[in-house]
C-alpha positions as CSV (number, residue, x, y, z in Angstrom):
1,X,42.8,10.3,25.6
2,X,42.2,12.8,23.2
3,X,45.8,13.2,21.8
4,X,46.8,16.3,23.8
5,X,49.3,16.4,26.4
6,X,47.0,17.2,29.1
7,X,45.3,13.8,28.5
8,X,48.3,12.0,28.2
9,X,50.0,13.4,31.8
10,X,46.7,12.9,33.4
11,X,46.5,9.1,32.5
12,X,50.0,8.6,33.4
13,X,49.2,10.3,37.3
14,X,46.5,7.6,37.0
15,X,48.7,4.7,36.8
16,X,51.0,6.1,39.1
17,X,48.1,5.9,41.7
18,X,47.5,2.6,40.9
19,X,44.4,2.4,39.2
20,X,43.4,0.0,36.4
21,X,43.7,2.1,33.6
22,X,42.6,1.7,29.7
23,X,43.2,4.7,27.2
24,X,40.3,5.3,25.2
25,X,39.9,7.9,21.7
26,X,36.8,8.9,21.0
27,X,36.3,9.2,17.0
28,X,33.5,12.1,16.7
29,X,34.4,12.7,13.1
30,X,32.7,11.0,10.5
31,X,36.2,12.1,8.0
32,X,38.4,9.8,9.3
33,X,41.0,10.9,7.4
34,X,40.8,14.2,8.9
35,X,44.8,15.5,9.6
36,X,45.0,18.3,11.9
37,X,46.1,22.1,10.7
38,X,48.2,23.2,13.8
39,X,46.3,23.7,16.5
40,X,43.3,23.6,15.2
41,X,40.7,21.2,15.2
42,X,41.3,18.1,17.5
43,X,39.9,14.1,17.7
44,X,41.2,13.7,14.0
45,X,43.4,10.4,13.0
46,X,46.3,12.5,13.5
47,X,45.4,12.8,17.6
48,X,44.3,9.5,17.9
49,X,48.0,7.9,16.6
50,X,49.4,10.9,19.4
51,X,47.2,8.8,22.2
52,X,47.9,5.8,20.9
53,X,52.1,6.4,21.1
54,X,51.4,7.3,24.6
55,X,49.2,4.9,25.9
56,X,52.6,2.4,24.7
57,X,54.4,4.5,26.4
58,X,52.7,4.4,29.5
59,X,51.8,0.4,28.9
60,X,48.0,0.7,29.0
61,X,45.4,-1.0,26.7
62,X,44.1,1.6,23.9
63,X,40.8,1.6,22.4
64,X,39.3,4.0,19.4
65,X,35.5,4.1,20.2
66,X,33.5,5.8,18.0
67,X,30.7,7.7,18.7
68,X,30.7,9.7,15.6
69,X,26.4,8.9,15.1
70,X,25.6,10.3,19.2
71,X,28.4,13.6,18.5
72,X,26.9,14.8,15.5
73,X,23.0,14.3,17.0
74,X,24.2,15.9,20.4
75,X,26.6,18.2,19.7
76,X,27.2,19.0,16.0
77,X,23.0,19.5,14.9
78,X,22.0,20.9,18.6
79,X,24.7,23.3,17.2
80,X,23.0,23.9,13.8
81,X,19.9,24.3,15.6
82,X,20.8,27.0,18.6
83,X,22.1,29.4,15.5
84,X,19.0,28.6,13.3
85,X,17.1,29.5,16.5
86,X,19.3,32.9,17.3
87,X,21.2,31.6,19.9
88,X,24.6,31.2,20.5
89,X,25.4,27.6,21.7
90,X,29.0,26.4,23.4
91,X,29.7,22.8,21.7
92,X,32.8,22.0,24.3
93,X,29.6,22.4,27.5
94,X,27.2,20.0,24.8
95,X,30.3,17.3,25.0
96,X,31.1,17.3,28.4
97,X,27.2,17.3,28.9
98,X,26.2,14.4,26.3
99,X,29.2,12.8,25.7
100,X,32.5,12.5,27.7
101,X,30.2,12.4,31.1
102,X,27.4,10.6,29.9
103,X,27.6,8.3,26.4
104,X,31.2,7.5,27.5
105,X,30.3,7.4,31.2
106,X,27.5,5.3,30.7
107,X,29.3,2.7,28.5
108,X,32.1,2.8,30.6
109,X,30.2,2.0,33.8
110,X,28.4,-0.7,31.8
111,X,32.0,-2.0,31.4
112,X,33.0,-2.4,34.8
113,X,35.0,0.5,34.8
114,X,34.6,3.0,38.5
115,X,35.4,6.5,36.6
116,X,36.3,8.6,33.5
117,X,39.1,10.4,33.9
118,X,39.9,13.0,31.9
119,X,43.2,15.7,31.6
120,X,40.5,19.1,32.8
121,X,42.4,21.6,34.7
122,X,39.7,21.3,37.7
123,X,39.6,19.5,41.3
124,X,36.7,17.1,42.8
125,X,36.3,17.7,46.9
126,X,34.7,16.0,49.2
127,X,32.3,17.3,51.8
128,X,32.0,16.2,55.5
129,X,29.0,14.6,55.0
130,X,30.7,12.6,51.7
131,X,29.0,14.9,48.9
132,X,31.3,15.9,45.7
133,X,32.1,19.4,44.6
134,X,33.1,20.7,42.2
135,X,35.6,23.5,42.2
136,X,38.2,25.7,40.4
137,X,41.9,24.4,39.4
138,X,44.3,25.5,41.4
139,X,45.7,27.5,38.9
140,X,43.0,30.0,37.6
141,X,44.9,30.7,34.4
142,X,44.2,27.4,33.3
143,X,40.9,26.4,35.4
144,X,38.3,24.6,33.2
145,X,35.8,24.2,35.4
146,X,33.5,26.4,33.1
147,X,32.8,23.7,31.0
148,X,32.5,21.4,33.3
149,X,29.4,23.3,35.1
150,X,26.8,20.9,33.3
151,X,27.9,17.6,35.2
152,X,26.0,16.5,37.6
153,X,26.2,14.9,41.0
154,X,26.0,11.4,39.6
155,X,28.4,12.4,37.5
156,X,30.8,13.9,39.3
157,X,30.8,10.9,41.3
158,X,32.7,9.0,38.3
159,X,34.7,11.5,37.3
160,X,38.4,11.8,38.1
161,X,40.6,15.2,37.3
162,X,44.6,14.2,38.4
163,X,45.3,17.7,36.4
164,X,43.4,20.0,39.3
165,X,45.8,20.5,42.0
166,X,49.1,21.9,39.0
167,X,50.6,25.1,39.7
168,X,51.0,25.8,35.8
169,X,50.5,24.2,32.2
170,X,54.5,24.3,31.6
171,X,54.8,21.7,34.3
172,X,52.6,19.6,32.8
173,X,54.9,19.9,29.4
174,X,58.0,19.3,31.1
175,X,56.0,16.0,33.0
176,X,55.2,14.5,29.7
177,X,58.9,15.1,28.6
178,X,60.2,13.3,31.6
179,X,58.2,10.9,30.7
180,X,59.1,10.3,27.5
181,X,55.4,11.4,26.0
182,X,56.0,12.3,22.3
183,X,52.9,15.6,22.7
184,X,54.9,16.7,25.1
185,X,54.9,20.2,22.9
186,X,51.9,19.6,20.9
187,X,50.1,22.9,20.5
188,X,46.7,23.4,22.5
189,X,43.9,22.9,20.4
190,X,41.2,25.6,19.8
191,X,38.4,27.0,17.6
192,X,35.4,24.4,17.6
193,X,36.4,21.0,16.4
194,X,34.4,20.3,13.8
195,X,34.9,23.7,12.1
196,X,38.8,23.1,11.9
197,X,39.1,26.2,9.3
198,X,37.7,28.5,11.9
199,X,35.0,29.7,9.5
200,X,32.1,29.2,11.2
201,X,30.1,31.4,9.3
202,X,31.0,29.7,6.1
203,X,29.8,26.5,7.7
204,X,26.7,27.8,8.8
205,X,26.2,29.4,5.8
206,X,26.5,25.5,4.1
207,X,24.4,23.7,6.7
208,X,21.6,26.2,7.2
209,X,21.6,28.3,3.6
210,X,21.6,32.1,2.9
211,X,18.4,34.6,3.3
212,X,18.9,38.0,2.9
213,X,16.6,40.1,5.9
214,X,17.3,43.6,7.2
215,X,19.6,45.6,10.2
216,X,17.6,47.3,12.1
217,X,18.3,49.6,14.5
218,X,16.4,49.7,18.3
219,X,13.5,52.0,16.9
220,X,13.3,49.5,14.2
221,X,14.6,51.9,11.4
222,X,16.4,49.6,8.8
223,X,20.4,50.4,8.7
224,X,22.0,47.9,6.7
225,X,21.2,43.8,5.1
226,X,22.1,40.6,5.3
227,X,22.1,37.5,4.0
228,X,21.1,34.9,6.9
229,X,20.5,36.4,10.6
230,X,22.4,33.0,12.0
231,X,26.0,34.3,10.7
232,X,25.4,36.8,13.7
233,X,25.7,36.8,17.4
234,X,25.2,39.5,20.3
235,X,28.4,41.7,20.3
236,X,29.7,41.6,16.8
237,X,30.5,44.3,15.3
238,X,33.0,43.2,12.5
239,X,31.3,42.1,9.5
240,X,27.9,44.4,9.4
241,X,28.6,46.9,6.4
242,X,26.0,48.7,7.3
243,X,24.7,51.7,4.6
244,X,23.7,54.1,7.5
245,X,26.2,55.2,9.8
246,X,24.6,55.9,13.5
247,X,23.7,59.6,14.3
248,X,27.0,59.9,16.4
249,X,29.3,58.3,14.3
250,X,30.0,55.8,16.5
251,X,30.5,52.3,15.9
252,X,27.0,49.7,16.1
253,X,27.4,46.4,17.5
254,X,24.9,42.9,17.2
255,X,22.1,43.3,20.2
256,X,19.5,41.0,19.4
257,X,19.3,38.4,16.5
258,X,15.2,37.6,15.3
259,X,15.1,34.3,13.5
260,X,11.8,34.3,12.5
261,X,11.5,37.7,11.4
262,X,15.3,36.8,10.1
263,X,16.2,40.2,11.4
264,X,19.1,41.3,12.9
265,X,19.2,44.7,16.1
266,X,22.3,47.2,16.4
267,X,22.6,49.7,18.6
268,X,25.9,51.0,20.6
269,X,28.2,49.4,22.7
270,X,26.6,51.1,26.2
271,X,23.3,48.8,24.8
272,X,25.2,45.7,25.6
273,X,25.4,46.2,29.3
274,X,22.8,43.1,30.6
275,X,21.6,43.4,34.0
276,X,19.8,40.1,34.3
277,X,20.0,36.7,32.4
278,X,17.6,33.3,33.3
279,X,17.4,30.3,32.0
280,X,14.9,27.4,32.2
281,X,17.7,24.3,31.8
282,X,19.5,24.5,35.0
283,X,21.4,22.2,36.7
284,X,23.2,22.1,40.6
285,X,26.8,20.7,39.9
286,X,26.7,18.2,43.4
287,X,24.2,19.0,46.1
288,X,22.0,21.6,45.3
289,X,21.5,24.9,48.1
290,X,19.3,24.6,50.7
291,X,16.7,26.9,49.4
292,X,17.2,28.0,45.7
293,X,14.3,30.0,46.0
294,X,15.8,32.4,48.3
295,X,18.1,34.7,46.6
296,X,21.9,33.8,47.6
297,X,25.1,35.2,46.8
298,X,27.0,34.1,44.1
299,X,29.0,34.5,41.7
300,X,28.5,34.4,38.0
301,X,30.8,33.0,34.6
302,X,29.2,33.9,31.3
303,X,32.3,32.7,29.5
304,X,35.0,30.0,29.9
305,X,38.3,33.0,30.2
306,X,35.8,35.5,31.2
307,X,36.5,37.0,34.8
308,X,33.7,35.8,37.6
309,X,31.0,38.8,38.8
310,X,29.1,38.8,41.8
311,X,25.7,38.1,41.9
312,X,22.7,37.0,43.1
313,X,20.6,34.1,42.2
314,X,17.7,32.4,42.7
315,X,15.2,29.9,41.1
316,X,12.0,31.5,40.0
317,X,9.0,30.8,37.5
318,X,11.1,27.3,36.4
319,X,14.2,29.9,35.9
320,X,17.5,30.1,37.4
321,X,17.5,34.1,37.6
322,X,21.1,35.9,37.8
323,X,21.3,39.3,38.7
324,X,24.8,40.6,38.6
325,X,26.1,43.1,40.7
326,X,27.4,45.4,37.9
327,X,26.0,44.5,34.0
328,X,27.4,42.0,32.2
329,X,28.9,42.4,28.6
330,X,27.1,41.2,25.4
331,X,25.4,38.3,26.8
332,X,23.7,35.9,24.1
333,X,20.8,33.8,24.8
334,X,22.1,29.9,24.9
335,X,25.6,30.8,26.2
336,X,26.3,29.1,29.3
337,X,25.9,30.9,32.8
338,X,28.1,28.8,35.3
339,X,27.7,29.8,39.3
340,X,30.4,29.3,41.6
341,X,30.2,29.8,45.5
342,X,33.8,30.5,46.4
343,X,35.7,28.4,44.3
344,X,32.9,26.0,44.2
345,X,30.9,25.4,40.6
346,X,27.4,25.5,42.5
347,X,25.4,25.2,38.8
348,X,24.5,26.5,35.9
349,X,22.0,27.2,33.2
350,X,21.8,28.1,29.4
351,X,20.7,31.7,29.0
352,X,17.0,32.0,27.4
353,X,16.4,35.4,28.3
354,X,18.2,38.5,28.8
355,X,17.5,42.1,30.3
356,X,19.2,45.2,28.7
357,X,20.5,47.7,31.6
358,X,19.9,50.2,29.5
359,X,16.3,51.6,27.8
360,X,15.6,51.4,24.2
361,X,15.3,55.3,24.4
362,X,18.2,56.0,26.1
């Protein structure tokens, strides 16, 4: 129960289905005294009173377990290290991966307890032959399956989602006002958790220092400076001040950040167009196909509110290789690639390489 309304409703379906249920908080933070600003930031004391006023409410057992020391390891410094390395890492795929389905899971299995449910906008069906899938809410607005993508079968198999099958977030609202739940209006959280200012490049700039490298552009001409390659990631283009203007006039955005050389590329917008992406850390969400190594059809989900693409996929050289049917957008190595079948979240990978549709010459 992570304070949210979403959390709240879905452990209240729970007891209406008549499981035995027990609320539980995770404290990631190692600030306890953290408030929340709004709606940002979340799993600070503030949340955790929220889930503990409606666990009362709903007459459940409540329980603050902290897992502040396995967060920061899994999620917080895997953070640090992705940007130190170039890459740009999604924290909310690291917790659902390494903590809420698998630190939590494992303790509460070790418990006694059959499942961890949780308030995701996504649905859990069951094949003919008793296999779990994973697929999209019903509502597509709201459907989180995205970042659910890195659970496995195992996992899937004790996990519970009562939130998958609702038309609409409002109704969920005006559930938890029915129900006398006091977050029945609390703001949505966003921005990443532990960054609740939003500055992430401030805090990068604090947990990995300053160095000052050069722009360059894609013939390796140098265009601009900066002070620390990891404040950048494939796309920008706020934020570059750079001295030399490109030959056209037009605007320059982030192609490719060089840790070691602590250099960051630019080029134009056209440049971002990515007609391939792979990646070595795959996973099949459920049963796997029958042949990865045959291409199939797919579909591909760079992004958790970006729209799906066709594609085709297949598992080559220790790679899940995706090969869209029209270029993606500004695709950074270590994003997440999620692949859906249908409605169905078939896998996914993080991104370790990337092909540019378009030539460094052209």
């Amino acid at each position: 129960m992570s304070g949210g309304v979403d959390s709240a409703v879905a452990a209240a379906r729970a007891v209406d289905a008549g499981h035995d249920v027990v609320g539980v908080h995770l404290a990631l933070s190692r600030m306890p005294g953290t408030l929340r600003t709004g709606s940002r930031g979340c799993c600070t004391i503030e949340d955790s009173m929220d889930a503990q006023r409606a666990a009362n409410v709903l007459g459940i057992p409540y329980y603050v377990w902290d897992f502040s020391e396995r967060f920061k390891a899994d999620v917080v410094d895997d953070f640090i290290a992705e940007y130190a390395a170039g890459r740009t890492p999604n924290p909310c795929m690291r917790c659902n991966e390494r903590i809420k389905f698998a630190a939590l899971l494992e303790k509460a299995l070790a418990l006694g307890f059959d499942a961890v449910c949780t308030g995701h906008y996504a649905t859990i069906v069951t094949d003919a032959a008793g296999n779990r899938e994973l697929h999209r809410a019903s509502a597509w607005a709201k459907d989180q399956s995205y970042v659910l993508g890195v659970l496995t079968a195992e996992q899937l198999a004790h996990a519970y989602f009562p939130l998958g099958d609702t038309p609409s977030k409002q109704l969920v609202r005006e559930e938890a006002a029915r129900r006398r739940l006091s977050v029945a209006q609390k703001p949505d959280s966003h921005d990443i958790c532990f960054i609740p200012d939003g500055d992430t490049r401030g805090w990068l700039a604090e947990k990995v220092g300053t160095a000052h490298g050069d722009i360059v552009d894609r013939a390796g001409e140098v265009v601009g400076s900066h002070e620390g390659a990891h404040a950048y990631t494939v796309g920008q283009r706020r934020g570059l001040r750079l001295g030399t203007p490109a030959p056209d006039g037009k605007p320059r955005f982030v192609l490719e950040v060089r840790p070691k050389e602590n250099t960051v590329v630019v080029g134009p917008k056209v440049a971002l167009a990515t007609a391939e992406i792979a990646g070595s850390r795959y996973t099949w969400a459920g049963q796997p196909p029958e042949d990865a190594a045959t291409p199939f059809a797919c579909e591909v989900q760079i992004r958790a509110h970006a729209d799906p693409v066709p594609a085709t996929a297949v598992v080559a050289g220790g790679q899940l290789v995706v090969t869209p049917e029209h270029p993606l957008d500004g695709v950074a190595p270590g994003q997440t690639a999620v692949v859906y079948v249908g409605t169905r979240v078939l896998g996914q990978c993080t991104i370790d390489r990337t092909v540019s549709a378009v030539p460094v010459d052209a």
